[in-house]
GUMARMAR-235309 format. One line per field, with one value per residue: residue number from 1; chain; x, y, z of N, C-alpha, C in turn. Coordinates in steps of 0.001 Angstrom, whole numbers, padded with zeros to 6 digits. Example, Ala and Ser with C-alpha at 12.3 -4.5 7.8 and 13.67 -1.06 7.14 Angstrom:
! GUMARMAR-235309
vexba (1  2) $
zaba (A  A) $
n.xx (013190  012850) $
n.yy (-005690  -002250) $
n.zz (007800  007080) $
ca.xx (012300  013670) $
ca.yy (-004500  -001060) $
ca.zz (007800  007140) $
c.xx (013200  012900) $
c.yy (-003300  000030) $
c.zz (007800  007870) $
This chain:
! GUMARMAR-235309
vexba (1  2  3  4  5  6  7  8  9  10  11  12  13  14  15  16  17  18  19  20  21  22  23  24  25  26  27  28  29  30  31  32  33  34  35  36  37  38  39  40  41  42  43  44  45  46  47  48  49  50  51  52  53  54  55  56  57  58  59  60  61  62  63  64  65  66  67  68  69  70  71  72  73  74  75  76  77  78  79  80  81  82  83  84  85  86  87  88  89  90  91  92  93  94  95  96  97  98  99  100  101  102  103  104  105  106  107  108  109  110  111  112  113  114  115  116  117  118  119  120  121  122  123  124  125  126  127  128  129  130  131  132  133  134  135  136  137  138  139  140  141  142  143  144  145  146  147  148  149  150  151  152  153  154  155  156  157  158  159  160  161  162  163  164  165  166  167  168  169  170  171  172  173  174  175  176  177  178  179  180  181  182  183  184  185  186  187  188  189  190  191  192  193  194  195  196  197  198  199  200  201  202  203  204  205  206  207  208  209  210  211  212  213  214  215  216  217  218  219  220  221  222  223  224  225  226  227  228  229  230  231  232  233  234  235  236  237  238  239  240  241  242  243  244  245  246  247  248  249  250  251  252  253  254  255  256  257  258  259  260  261  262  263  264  265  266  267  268  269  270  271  272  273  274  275  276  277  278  279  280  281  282  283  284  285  286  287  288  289  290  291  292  293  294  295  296  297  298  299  300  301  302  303  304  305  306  307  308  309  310  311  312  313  314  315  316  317  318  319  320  321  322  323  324  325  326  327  328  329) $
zaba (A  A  A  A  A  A  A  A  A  A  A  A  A  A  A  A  A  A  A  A  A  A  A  A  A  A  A  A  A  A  A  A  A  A  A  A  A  A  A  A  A  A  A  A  A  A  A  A  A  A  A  A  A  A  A  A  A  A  A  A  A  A  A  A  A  A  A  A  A  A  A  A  A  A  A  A  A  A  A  A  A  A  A  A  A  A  A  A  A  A  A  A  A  A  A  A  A  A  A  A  A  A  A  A  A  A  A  A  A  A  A  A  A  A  A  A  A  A  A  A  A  A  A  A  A  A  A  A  A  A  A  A  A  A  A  A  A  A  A  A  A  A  A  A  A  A  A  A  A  A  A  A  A  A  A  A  A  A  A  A  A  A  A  A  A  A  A  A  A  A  A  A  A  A  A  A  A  A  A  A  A  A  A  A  A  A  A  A  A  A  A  A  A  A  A  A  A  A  A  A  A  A  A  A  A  A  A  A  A  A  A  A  A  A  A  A  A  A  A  A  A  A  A  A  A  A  A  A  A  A  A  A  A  A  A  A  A  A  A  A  A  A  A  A  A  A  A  A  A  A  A  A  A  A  A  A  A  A  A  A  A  A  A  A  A  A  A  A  A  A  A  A  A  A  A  A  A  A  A  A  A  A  A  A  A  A  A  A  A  A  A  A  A  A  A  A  A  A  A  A  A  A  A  A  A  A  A  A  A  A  A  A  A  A  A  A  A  A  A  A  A  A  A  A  A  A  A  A  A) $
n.xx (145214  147690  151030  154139  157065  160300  161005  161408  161863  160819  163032  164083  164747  167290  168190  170661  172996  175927  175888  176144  176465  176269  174958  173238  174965  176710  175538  172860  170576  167747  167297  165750  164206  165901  168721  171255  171850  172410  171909  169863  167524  166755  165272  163593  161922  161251  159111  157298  158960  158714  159485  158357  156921  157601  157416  155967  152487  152164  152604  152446  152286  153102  156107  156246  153126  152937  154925  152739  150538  152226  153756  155974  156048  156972  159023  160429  159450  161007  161769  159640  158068  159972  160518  157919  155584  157363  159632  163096  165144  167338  168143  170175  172059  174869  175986  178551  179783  181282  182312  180206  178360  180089  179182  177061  175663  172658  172446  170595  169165  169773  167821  165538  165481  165674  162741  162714  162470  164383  167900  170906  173087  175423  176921  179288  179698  182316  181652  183641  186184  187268  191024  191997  190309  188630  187864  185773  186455  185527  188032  191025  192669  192049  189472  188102  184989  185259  188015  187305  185260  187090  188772  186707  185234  187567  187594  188812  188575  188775  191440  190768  190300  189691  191328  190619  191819  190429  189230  188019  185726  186576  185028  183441  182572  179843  179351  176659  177050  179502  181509  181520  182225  181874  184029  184646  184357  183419  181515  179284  177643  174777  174326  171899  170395  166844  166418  166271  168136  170580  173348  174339  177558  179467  179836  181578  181859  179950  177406  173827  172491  171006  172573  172606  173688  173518  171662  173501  173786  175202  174905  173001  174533  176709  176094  175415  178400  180865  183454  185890  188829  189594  191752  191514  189658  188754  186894  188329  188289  187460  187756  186325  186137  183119  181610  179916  181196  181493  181190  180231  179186  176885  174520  172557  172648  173605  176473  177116  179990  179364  180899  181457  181070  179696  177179  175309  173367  171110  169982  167884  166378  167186  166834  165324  164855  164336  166003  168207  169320  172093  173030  176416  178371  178683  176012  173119  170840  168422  166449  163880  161150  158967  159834  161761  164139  165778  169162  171183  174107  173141  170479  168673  166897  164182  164588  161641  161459  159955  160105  162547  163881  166575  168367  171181  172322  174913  175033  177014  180650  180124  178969  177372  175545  174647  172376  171416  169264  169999  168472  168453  168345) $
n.yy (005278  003421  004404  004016  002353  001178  -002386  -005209  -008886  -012264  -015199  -017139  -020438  -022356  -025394  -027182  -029358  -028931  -027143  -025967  -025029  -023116  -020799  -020294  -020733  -018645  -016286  -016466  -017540  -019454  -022613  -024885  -028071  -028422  -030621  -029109  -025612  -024368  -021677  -018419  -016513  -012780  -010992  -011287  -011522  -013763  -016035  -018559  -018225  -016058  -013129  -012749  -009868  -009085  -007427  -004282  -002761  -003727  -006711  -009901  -009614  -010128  -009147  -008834  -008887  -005591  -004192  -004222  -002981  -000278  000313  003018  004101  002202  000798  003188  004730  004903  002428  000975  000797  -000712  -003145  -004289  -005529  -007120  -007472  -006480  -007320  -009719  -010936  -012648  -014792  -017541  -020352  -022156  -025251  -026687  -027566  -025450  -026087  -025550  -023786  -021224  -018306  -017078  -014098  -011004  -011129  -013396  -014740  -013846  -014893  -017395  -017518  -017680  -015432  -013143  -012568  -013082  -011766  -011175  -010185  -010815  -010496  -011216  -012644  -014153  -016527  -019509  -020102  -021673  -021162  -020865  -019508  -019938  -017629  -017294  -017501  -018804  -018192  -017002  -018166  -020004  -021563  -024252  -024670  -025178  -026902  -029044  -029372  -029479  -032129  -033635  -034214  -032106  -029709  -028474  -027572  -025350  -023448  -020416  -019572  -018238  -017199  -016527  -014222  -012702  -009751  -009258  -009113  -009859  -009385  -011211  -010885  -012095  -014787  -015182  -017918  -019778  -020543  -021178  -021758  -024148  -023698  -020810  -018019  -015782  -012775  -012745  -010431  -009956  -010383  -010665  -013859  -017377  -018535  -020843  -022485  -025580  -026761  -028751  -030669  -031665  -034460  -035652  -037225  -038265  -039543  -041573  -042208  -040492  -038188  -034736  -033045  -031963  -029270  -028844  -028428  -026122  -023872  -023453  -021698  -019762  -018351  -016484  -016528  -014826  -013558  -012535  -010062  -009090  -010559  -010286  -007388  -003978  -001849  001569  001656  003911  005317  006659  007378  006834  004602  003616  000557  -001391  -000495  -000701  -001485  -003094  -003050  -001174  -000995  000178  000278  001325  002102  002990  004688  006754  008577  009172  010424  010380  011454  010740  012610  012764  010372  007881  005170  002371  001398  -001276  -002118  -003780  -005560  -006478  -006129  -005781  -003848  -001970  000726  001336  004824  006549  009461  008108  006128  003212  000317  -001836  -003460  -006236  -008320  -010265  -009308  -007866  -004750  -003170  -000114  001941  003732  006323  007552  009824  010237  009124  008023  006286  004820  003565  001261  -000427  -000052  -000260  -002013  -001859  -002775  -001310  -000790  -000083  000519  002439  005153  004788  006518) $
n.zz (170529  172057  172769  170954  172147  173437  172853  174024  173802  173975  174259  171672  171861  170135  169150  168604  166154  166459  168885  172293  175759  176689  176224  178504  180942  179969  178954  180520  180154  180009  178786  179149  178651  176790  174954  173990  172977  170225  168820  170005  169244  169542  168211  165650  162709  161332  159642  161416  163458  164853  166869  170014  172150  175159  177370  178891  177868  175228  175768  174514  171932  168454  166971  164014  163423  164946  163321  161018  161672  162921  161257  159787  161793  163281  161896  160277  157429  155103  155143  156180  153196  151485  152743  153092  155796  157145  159815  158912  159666  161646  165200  166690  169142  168784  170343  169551  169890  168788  164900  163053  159898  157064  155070  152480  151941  149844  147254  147566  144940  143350  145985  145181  142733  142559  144320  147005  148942  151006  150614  152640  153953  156642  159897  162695  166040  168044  171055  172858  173273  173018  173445  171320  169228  166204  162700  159683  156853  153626  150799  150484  148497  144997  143310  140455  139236  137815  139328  142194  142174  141268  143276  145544  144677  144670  147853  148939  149908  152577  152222  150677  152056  153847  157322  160133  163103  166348  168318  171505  171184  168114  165272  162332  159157  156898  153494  151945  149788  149918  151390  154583  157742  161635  164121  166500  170203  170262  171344  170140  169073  166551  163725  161390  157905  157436  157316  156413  154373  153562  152407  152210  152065  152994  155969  157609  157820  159061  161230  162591  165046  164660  162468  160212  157888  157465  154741  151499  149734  147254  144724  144626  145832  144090  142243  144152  145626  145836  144258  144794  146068  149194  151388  154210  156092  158603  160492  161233  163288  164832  168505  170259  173747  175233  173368  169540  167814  164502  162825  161235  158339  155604  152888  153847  156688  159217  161863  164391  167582  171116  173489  177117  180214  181157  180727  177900  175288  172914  169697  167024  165291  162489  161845  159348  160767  162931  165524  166958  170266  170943  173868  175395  177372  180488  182020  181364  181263  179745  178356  177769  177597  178824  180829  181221  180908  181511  180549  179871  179128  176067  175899  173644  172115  170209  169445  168602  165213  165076  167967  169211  170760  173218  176711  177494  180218  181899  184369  185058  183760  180345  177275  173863  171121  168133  166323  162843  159780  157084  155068  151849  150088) $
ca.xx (146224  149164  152112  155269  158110  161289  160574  162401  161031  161174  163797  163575  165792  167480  168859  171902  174346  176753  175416  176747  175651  177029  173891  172880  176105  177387  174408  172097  169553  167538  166709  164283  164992  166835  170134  172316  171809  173286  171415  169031  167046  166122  164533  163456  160342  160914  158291  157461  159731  158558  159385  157189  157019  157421  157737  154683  151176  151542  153425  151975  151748  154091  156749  155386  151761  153278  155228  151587  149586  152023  154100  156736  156346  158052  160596  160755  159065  161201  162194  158234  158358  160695  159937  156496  155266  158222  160448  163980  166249  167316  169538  170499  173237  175468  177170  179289  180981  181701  182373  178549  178417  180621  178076  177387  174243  172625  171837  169047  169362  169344  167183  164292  165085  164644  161325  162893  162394  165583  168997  171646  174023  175446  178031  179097  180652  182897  181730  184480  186286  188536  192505  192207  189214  189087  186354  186174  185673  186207  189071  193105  193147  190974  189557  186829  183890  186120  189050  186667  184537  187896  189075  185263  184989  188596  187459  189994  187842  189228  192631  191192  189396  190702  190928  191028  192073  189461  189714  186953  185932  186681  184409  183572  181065  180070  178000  175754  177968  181001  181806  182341  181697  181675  184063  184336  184979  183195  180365  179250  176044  175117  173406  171802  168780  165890  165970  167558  168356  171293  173290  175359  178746  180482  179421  182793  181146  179259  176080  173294  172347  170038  173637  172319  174283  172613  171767  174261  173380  176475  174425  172513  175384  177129  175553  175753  179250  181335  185248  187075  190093  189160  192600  190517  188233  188491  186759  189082  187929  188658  186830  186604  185305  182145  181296  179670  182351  181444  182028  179871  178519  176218  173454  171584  172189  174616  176842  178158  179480  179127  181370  180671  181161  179388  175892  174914  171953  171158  168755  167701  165630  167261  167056  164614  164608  164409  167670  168132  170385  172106  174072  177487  179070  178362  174702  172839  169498  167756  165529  163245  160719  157992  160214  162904  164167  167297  169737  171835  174627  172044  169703  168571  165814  164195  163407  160852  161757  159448  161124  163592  165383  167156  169502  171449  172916  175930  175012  178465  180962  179040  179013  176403  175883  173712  171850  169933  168845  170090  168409  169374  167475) $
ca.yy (004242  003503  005151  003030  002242  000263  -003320  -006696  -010204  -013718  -015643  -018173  -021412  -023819  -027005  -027609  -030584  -028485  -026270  -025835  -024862  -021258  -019397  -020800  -020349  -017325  -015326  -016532  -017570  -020900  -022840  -025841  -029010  -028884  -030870  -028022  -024907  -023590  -020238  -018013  -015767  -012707  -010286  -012423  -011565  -014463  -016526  -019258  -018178  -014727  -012516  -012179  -008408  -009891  -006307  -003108  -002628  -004738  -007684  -010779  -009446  -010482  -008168  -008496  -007674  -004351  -003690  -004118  -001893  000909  000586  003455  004406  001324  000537  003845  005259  004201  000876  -000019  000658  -001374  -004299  -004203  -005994  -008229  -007039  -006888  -008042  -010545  -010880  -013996  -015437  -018334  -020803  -023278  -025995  -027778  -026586  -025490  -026732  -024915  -023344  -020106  -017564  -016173  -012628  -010944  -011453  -014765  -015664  -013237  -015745  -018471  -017793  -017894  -014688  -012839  -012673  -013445  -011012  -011050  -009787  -011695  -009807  -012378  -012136  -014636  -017281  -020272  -019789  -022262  -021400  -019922  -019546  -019727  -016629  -017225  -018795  -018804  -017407  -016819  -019311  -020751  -022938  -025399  -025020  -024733  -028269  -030022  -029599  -029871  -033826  -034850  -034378  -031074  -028453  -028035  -027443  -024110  -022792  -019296  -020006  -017293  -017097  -015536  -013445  -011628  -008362  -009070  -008766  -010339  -009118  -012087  -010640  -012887  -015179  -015220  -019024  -019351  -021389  -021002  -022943  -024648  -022611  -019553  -017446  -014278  -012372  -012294  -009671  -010503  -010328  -011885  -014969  -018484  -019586  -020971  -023715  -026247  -027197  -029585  -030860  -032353  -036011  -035880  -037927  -037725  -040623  -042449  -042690  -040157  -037595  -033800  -033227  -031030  -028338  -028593  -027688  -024775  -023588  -023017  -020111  -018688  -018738  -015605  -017182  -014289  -013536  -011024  -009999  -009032  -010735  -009198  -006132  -003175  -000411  002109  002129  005132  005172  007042  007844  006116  004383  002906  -000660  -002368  000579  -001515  -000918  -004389  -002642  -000417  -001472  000564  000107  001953  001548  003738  004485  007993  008506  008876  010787  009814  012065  010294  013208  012707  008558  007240  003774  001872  001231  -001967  -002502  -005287  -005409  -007373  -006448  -004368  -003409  -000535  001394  002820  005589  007315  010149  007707  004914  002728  -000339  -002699  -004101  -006848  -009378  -011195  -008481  -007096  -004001  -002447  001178  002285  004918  007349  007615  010273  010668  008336  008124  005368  005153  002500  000859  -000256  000050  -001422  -001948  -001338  -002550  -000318  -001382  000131  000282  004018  005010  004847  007247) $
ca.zz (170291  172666  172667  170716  173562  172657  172729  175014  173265  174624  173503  170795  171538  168796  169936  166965  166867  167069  169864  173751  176679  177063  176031  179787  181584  180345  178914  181926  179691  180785  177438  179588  178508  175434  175339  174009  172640  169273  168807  170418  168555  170242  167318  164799  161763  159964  159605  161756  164595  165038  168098  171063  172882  176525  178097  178618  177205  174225  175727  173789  170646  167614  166266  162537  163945  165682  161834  160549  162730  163056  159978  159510  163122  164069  161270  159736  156364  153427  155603  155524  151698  151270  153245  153952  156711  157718  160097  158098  160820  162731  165899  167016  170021  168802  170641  168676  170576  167175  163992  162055  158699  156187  153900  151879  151438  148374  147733  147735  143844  144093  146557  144445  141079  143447  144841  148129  150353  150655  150679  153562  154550  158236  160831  163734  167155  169221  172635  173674  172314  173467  172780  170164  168853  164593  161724  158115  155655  152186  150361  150737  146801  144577  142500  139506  139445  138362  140288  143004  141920  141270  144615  146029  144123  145065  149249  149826  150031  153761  152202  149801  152736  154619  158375  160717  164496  166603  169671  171673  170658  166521  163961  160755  158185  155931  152848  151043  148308  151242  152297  155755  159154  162863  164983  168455  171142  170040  171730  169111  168353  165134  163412  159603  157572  157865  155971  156815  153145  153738  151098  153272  151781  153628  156892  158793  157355  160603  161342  163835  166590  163579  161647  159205  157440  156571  153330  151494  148323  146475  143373  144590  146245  143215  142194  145330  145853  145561  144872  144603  147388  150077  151996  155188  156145  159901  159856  161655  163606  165983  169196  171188  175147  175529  171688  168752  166820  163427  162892  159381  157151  154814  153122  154537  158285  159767  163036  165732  168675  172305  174864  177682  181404  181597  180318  176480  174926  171454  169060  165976  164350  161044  161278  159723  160807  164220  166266  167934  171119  171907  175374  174824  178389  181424  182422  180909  182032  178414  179013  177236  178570  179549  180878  180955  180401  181696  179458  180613  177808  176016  175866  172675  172756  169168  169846  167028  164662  165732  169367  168740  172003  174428  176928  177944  181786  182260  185980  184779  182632  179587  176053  173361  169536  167677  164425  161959  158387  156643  153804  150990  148626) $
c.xx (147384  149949  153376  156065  159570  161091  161561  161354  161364  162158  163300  165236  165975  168146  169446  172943  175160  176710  175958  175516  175964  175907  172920  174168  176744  176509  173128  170434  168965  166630  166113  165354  165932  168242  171432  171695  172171  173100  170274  168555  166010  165719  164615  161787  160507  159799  158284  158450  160015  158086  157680  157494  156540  157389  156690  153269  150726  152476  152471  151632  153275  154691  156016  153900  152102  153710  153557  150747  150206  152794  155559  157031  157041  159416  160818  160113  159624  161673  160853  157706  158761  159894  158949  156255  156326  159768  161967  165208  166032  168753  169322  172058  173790  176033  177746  180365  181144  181599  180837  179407  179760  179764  178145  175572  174188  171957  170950  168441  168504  168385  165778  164097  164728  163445  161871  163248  163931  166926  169811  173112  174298  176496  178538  180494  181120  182694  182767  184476  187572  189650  192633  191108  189559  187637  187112  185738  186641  187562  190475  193665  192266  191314  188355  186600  184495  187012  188583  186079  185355  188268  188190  185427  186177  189059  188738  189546  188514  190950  192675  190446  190376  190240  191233  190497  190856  189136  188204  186674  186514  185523  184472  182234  181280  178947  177551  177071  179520  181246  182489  181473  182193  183001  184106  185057  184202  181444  180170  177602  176384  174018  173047  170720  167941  165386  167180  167618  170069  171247  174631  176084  179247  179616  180571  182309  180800  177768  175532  173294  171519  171154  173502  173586  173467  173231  172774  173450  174556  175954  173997  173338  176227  177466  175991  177057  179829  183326  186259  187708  189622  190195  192294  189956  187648  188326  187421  188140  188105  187645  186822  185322  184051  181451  181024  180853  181508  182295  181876  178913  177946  175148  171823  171609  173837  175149  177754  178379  179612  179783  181365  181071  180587  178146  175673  173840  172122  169836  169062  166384  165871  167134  165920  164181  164366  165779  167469  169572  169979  173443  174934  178116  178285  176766  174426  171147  169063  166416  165209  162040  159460  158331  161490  163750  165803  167962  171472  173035  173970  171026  169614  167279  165489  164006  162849  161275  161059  159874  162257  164441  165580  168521  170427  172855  173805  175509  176936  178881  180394  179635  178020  176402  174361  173862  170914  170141  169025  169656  168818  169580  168803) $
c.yy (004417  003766  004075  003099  001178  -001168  -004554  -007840  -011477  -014441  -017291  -019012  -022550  -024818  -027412  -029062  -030178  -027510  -026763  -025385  -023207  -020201  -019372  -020520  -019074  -016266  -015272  -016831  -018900  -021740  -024483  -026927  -029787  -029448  -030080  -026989  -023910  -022155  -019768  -017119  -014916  -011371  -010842  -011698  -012573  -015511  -017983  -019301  -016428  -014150  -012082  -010555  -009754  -007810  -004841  -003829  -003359  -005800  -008473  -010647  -009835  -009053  -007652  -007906  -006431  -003749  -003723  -003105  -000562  001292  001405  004247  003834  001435  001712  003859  004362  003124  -000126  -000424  -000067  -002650  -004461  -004799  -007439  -007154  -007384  -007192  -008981  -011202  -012212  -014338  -016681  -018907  -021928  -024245  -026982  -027062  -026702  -025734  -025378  -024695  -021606  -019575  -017038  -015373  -012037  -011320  -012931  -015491  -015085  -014570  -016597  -018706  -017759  -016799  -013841  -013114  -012996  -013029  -011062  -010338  -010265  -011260  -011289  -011887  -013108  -016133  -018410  -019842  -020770  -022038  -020376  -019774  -019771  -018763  -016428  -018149  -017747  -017689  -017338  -017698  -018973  -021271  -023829  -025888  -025561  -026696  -029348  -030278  -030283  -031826  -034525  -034931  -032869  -029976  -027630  -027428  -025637  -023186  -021230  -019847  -018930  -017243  -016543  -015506  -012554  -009984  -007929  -009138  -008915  -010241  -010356  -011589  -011709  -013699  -015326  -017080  -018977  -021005  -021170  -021835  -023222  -023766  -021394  -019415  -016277  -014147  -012055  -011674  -010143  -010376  -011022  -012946  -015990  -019405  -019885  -022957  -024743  -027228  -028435  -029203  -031630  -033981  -036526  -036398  -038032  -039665  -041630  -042791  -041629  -038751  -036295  -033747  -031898  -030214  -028065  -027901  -026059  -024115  -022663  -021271  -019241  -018197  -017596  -016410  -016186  -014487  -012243  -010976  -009835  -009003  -010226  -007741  -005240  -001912  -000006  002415  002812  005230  006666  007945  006828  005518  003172  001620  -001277  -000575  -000143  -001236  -002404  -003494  -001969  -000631  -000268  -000214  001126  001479  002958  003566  005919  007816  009257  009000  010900  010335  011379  010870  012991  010753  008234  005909  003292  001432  -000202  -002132  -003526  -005523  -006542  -007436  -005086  -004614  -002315  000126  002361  003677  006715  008566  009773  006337  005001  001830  -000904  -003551  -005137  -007978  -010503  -010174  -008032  -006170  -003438  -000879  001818  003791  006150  007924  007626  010401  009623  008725  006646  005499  004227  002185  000663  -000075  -000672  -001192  -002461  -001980  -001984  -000534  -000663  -000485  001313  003699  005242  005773  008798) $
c.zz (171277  172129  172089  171982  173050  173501  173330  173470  174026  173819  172882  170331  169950  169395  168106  167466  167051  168756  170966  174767  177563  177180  177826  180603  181392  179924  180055  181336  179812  179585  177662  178901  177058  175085  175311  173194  171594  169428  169413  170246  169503  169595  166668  163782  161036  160191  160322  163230  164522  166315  168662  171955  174358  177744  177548  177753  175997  174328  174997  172512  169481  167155  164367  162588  164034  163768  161048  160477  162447  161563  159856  160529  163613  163230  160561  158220  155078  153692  155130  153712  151520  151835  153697  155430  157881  158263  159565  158771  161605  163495  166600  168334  169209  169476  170061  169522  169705  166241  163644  161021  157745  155184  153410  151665  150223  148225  147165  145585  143258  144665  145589  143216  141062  144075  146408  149295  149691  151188  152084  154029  156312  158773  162237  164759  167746  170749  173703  173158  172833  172785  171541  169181  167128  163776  160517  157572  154538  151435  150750  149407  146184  143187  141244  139751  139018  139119  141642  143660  141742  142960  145905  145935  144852  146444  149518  149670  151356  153006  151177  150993  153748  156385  159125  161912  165116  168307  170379  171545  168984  165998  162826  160141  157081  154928  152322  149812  149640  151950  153128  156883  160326  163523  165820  169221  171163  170319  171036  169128  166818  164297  161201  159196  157473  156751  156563  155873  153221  152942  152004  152229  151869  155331  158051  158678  158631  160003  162188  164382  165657  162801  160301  159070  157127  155292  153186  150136  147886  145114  143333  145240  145305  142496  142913  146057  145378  145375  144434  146235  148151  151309  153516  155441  157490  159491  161148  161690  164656  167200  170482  172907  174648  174310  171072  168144  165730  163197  161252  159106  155958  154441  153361  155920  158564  161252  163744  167179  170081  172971  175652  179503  182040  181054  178701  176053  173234  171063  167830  165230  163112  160514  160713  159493  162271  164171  166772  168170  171555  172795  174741  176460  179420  182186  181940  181367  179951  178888  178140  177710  178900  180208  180621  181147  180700  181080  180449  179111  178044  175214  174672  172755  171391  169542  168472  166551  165175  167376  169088  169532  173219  175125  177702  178843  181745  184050  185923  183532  180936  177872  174915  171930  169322  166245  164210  160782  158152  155847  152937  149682  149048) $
């Protein structure tokens, strides 16, 4: 059997109404003839839009195949337990040159009572962001399902909503039950689990080129809807040149990040899960001791749990996010 190796994929375009043209201009990524570009999914198991290995000995093969075959070699032991055969991440590019919908996920709870896969936790790096540009997470105060549904019915939902500024290089973890939305201006990766149950709110009473309106889930929404007050919703942390620095500690996926201008050897004897890097700035060279592998912003790479030692070279100054899954036992 071939040897595991850490893993590139082809990227997997979306064409959104809100979507731009950034993931082409400033990621360098060429998404054919699609008019704009919302997101670009470039580790993905969910079904139906599941990563291709474009890079070594088993290019053409699906990511969920590879989780099949090797199992707890790739994603780690009590990860495959857990999630059997479906890889439990998924990293994605955004670009938003309009607000996305205002909507809310439901957790893994939730989506189990529903029949519907799981839950929808995320985290979303700003890789750069117009001077006017903001988001939504969560509310202004904290409310009730009625307070919530009065305001909802009498059109001022925009008026209980939290709005917050947004700068490159912030960070916002949205768990599952968190109402939130994207807005114009803003380029981010966004890291989350694999599942796109998502309950759409409010839509900016936008309509497509047919005159139509998307549908909304105000009902099933409900449920899913966390309305307490959460004072910061920017998540704060401290990040130190040429060291790990801890960013989301979660037990859906764990975020660091790497910034770096010297070289960086990383043993993950005690991990056991797979890592994936995803380049944000710079250039990076990963290198393992049969190979090795160029990372450019854009770039995301899994390296399988079983592949305990890397090192990663800066061509330049660069910068790094680093995901797993800890366990939890």
């Amino acid at each position: 059997m071939n040897t595991l190796y850490p893993f590139k994929f082809k990227p997997i375009f979306r064409d959104k109404v809100w979507g731009g043209q950034q993931i082409k201009t400033r990621l360098g990524m060429d998404f054919g003839n699609l008019p704009n570009c919302g997101e670009v999914w470039v580790v993905s198991g969910y079904d139906g839009f599941v990563s291709v290995i474009e890079n070594g000995v088993f290019a053409g093969n699906e990511l969920n195949e590879m989780v099949e075959v090797f199992m707890g070699d790739l994603v780690g032991d009590s990860i495959y337990d857990e999630y059997g055969d479906v890889f439990p991440l998924l990293i994605k590019f955004i670009d938003a040159a309009d607000w996305l919908s205002v909507q809310v996920h439901p957790d893994d709870e939730l989506a189990e009572k529903r029949g519907i896969g799981m839950g929808k936790t995320e985290m979303w790096y700003i890789l750069d962001a117009e001077p006017s540009a903001e988001l939504i997470s969560g509310f202004k105060k904290e409310l009730d399902k009625e307070t919530y549904l009065e305001k909802f019915k009498a059109g001022e939902l925009k008026s209980i909503l939290n709005y917050e500024k947004v700068d490159k290089g912030d960070v916002f973890f949205i768990p599952a039950g968190r109402v939130h939305a994207i807005g114009p201006g803003t380029l981010l990766a966004e890291i989350q689990q694999t599942s796109d149950n998502t309950y759409r709110i409010y839509d900016w009473d936008r309509i497509d080129t047919a005159g139509m309106s998307r549908e909304l889930h105000t009902e099933q929404a409900l449920d899913a809807i966390d309305f307490s007050f959460t004072k910061n919703s920017k998540t704060t942390f401290k990040e130190s040149l040429n060291k790990t620095s801890p960013v989301v500690d979660d037990e859906k996926f764990t975020t660091n990040i790497i910034s770096f201008n010297e070289p960086i050897s990383k043993d993950f004897e005690e991990l056991d899960s797979f890592v994936i890097y995803i380049c944000i700035e710079g250039k990076t060279k990963l290198e393992w001791n049969e190979g090795n592998l160029d990372l450019v912003p854009g770039d995301a790479v899994v390296k399988p749990a079983i592949l305990r030692n890397i090192t990663l070279w800066p061509n330049l100054a660069s910068k790094l996010l680093e995901v797993y899954i800890r366990p939890t036992d």
